[in-house]
C-alpha positions as CSV (number, residue, x, y, z in Angstrom):
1,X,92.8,31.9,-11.9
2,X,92.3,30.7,-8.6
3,X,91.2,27.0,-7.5
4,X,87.8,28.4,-6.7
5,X,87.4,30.0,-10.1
6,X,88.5,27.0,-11.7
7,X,85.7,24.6,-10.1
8,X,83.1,27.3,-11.2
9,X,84.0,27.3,-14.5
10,X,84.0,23.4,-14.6
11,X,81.3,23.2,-13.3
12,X,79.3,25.7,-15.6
13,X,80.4,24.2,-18.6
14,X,78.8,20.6,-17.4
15,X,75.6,21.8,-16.2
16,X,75.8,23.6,-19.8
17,X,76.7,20.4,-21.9
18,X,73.4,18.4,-20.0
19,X,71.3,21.2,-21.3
20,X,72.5,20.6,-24.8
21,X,71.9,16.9,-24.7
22,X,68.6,17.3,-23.2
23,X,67.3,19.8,-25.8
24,X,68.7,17.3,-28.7
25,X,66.8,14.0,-27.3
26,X,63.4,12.9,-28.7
27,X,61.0,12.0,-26.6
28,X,60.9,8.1,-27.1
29,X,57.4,7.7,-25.5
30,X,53.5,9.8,-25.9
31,X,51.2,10.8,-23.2
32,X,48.4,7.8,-23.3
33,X,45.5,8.7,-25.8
34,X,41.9,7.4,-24.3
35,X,39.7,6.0,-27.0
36,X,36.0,6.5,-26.0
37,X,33.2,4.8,-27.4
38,X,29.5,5.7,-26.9
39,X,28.0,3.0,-25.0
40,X,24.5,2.1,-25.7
41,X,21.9,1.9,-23.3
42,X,20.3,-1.7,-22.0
43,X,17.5,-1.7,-20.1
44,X,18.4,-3.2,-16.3
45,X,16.2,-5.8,-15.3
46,X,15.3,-5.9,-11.6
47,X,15.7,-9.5,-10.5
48,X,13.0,-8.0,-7.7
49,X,10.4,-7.7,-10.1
50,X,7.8,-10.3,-11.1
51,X,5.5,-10.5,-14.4
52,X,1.7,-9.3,-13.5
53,X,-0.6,-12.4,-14.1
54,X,-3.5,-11.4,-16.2
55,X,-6.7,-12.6,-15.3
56,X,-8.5,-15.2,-17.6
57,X,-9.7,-14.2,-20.6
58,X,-8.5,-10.9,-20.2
59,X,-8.1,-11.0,-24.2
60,X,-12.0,-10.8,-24.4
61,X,-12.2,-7.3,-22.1
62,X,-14.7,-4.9,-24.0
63,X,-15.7,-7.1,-26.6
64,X,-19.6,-7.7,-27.7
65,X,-20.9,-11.0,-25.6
66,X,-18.1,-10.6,-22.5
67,X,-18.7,-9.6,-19.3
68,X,-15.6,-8.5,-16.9
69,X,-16.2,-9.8,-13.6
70,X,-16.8,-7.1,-10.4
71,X,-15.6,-7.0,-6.6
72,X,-18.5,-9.1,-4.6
73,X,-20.0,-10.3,-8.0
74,X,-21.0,-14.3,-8.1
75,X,-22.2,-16.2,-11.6
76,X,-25.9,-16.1,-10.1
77,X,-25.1,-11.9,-10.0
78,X,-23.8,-12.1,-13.3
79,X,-26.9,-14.4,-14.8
80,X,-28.9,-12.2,-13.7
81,X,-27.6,-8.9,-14.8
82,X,-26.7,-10.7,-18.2
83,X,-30.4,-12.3,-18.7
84,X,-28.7,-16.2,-18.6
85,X,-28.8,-18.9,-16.6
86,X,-25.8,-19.2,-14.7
87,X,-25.4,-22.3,-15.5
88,X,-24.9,-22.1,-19.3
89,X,-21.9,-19.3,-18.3
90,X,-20.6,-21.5,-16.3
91,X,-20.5,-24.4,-19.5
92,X,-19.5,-21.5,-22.2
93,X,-16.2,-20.6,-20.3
94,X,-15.8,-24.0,-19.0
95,X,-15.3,-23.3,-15.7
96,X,-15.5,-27.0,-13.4
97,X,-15.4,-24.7,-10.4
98,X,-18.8,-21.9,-11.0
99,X,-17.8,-20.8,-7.6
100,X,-14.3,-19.7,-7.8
101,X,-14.1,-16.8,-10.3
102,X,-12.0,-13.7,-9.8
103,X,-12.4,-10.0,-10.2
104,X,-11.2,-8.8,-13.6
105,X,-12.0,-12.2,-15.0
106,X,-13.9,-12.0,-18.5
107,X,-16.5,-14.7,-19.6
108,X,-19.0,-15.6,-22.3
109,X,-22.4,-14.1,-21.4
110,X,-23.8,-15.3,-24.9
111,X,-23.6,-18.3,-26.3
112,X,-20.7,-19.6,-29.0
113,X,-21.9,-19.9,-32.1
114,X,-22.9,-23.5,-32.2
115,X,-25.2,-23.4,-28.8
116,X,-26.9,-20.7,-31.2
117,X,-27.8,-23.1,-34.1
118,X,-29.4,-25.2,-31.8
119,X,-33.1,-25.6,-32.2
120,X,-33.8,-25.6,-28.5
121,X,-32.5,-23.4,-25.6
122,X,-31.8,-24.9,-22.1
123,X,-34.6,-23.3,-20.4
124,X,-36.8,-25.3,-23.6
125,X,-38.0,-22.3,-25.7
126,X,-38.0,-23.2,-29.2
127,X,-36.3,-20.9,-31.6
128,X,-36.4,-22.6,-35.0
129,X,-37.0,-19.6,-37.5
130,X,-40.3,-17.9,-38.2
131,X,-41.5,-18.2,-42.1
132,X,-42.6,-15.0,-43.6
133,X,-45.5,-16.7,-44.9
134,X,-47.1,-16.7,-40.8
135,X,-46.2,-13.5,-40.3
136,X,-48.0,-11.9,-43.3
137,X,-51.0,-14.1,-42.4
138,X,-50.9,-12.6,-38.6
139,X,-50.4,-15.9,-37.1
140,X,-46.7,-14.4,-35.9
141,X,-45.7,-10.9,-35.0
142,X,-41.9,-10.1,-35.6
143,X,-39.8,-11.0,-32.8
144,X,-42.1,-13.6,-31.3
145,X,-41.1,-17.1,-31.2
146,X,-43.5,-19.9,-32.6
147,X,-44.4,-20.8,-29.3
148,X,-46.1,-17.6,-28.5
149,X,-48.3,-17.8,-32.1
150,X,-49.5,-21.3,-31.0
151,X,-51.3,-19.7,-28.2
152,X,-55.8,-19.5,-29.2
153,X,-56.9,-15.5,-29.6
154,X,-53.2,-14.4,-29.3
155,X,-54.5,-11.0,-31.2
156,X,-57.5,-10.6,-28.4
157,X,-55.2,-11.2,-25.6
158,X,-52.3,-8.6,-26.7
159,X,-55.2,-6.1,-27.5
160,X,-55.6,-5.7,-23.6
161,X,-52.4,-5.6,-22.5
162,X,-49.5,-3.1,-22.4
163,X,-47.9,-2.6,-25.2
164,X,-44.7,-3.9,-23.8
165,X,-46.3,-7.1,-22.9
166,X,-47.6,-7.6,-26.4
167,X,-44.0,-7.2,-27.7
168,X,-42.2,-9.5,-25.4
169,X,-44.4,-12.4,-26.7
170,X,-45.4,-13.3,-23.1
171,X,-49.1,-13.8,-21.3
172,X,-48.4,-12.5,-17.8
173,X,-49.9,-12.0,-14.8
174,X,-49.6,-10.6,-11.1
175,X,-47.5,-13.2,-9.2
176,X,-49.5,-11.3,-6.2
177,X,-52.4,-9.8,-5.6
178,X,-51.0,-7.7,-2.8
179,X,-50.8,-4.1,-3.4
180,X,-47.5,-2.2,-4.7
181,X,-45.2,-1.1,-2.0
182,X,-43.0,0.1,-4.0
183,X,-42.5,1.3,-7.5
184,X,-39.5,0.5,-9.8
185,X,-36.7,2.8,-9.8
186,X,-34.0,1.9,-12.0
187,X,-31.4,2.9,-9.7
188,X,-33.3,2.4,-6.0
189,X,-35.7,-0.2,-6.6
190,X,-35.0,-2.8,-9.6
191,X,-38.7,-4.0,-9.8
192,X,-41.9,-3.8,-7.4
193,X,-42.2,-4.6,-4.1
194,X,-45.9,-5.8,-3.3
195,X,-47.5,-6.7,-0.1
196,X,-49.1,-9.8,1.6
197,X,-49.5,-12.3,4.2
198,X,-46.4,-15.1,5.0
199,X,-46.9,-18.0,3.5
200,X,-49.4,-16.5,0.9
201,X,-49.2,-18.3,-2.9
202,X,-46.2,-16.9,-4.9
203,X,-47.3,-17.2,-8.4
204,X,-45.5,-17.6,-11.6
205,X,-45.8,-14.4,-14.1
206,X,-45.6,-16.1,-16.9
207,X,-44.5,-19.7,-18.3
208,X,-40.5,-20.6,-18.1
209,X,-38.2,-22.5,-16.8
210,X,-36.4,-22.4,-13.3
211,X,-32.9,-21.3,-13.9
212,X,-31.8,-20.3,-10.0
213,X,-33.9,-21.6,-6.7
214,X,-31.3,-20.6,-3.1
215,X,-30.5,-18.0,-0.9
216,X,-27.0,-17.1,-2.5
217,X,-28.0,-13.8,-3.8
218,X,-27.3,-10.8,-1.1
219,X,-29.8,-8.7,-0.5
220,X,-32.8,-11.3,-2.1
221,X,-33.3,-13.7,0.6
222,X,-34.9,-16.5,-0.7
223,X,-35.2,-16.2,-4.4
224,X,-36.3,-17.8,-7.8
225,X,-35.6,-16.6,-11.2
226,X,-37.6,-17.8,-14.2
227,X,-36.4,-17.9,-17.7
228,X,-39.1,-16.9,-20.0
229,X,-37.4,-16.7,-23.5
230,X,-34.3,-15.6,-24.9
231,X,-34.8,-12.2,-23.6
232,X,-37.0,-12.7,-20.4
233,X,-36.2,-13.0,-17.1
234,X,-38.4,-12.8,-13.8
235,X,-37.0,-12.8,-10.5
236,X,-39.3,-13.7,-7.3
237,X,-37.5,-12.6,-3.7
238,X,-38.1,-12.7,0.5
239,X,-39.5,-16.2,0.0
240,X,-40.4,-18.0,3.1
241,X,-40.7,-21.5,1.1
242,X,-39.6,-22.4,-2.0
243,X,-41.9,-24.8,-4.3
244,X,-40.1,-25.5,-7.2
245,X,-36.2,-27.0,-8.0
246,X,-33.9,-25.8,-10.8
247,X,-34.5,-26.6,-14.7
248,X,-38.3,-27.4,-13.9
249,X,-40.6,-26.0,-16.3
250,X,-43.6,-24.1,-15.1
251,X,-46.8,-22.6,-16.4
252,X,-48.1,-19.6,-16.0
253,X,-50.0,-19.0,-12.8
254,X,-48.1,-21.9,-11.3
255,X,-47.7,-21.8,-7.1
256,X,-43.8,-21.6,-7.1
257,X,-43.4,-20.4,-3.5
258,X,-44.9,-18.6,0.0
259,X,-44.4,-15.1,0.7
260,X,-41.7,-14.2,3.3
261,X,-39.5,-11.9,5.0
262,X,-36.7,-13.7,4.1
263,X,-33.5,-10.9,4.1
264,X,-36.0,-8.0,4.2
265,X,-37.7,-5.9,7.1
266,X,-41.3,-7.0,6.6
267,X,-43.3,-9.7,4.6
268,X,-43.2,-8.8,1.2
269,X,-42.7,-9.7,-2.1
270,X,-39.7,-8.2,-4.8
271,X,-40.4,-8.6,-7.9
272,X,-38.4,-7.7,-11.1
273,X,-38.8,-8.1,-14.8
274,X,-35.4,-8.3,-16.8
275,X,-35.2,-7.7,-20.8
276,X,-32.0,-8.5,-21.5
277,X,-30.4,-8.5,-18.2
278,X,-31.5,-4.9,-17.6
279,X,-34.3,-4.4,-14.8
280,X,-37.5,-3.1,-16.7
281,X,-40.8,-1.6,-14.8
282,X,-42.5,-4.4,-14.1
283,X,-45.7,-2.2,-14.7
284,X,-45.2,-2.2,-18.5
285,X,-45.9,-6.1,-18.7
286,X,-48.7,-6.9,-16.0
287,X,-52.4,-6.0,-16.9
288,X,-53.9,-3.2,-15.6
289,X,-55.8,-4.0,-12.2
């Protein structure tokens, strides 16, 4: 065998014997086994975003005796379209600024339910309960008060006037004698408009008590509202002058101002009736002329 042959040989037979050793080792370490877990789901919080701030009273939104406050709307806006003074709003929701109220805010538009035990209103209409005994008699129809029964021949005096003025409890009168401009329209024209001279008497419809005297009502000029009874509200607007100062009581046929142009296009006089907040033809109260 030659020296070449040889070192091939030697050769084959070591490459053979690692072979052997290789095939009889264990492996002495595993691939690495992941362990998975299912994560559960957090919610991220966005360190951006920032709690909404709910107006006040928001609690009350929707619910009988609230009112949610509109874009341009003031508490005079608000008495009026509730029937209230807006001074007692202003006391039921506590508010030491009447002025600064925001949009979405909701307040009491009826009073809690200790201002309604009390015997006597802020605009001084008694409301102490009617006996059943004066209303079989006739001396009281249902719904009136006892101040409208202590008026002489109150039979006689609803027997010649609307219908709607009989039930409201209420004598009234024209606060004019002008002649009607324009009718009511609930959606146009929230009462009568009735013509005159400037500075010509402004009389009170009916007996109440002055819950609003200013200017701070758009579209009104210079205006008076009246409080009547729990449901009654007149308003009186375009004033030139104004005669009378807030919480006075009047009577009926009382001077209370002069006719004006005051926010309007000609001398005139709006007048509205309000049952309740809502406008109401004015036509369905006053006597026939």
């Amino acid at each position: 065998m030659t020296g070449y042959s040889r070192r091939a040989g030697l050769l084959g037979l070591l490459v053979a014997g690692m072979l052997l050793v290789a095939c009889g080792t264990s492996p002495t370490s595993r691939a690495p086994v992941e362990e998975r877990r299912t994560a559960v789901s957090r919610p991220v919080m966005d360190p951006n975003t920032v709690a909404v701030k709910q107006p006040p009273g928001f609690e009350n939104a929707g619910k009988v005796g609230y009112y949610t406050v509109k874009p341009g709307e003031t508490l005079i806006r608000i008495g009026l379209e509730t029937g209230q003074n807006w001074k007692d709003i202003a006391r039921w929701n506590n508010l030491e600024q009447p002025n600064q109220i925001e949009v979405g805010q909701v307040l009491r538009v009826t009073p809690p339910a200790t201002a309604v035990a009390a015997t006597t209103e802020s605009n001084g209409v008694v409301t102490r309960p009617i006996s059943s005994a004066s209303i079989a008699s006739g001396q009281v129809q249902p719904g009136q008060t006892s101040s409208a029964a202590a008026k002489p021949s109150a039979a006689a005096a609803a027997a010649a006037e609307p219908a709607a003025a009989a039930e409201s409890g209420l004598s009234w009168i024209w606060p004019v004698p002008g002649p009607v401009l324009a009718g009511f329209d609930e959606l146009k024209n929230k009462g009568l408009d009735l013509g005159g001279a400037a500075g010509e008497p402004v009389l009170a419809a009916a007996e109440g008590r002055v819950v609003y005297v200013g200017a701070g009502l758009r579209g009104y000029g210079n205006l008076i509202i009246l409080k009547h009874n729990n449901t009654y509200l007149t308003a009186y607007a375009h004033n030139k002058t104004l005669l009378v100062k807030e919480d006075q009581a009047v009577r009926k046929g009382q001077k209370i101002a002069e006719m004006g142009n005051s926010d309007a296009d000609r001398v005139k006089l709006h007048f509205e009736v309000r049952r309740q907040g809502k406008p109401v033809d004015p036509l369905k109260y006053l006597p026939p002329r």
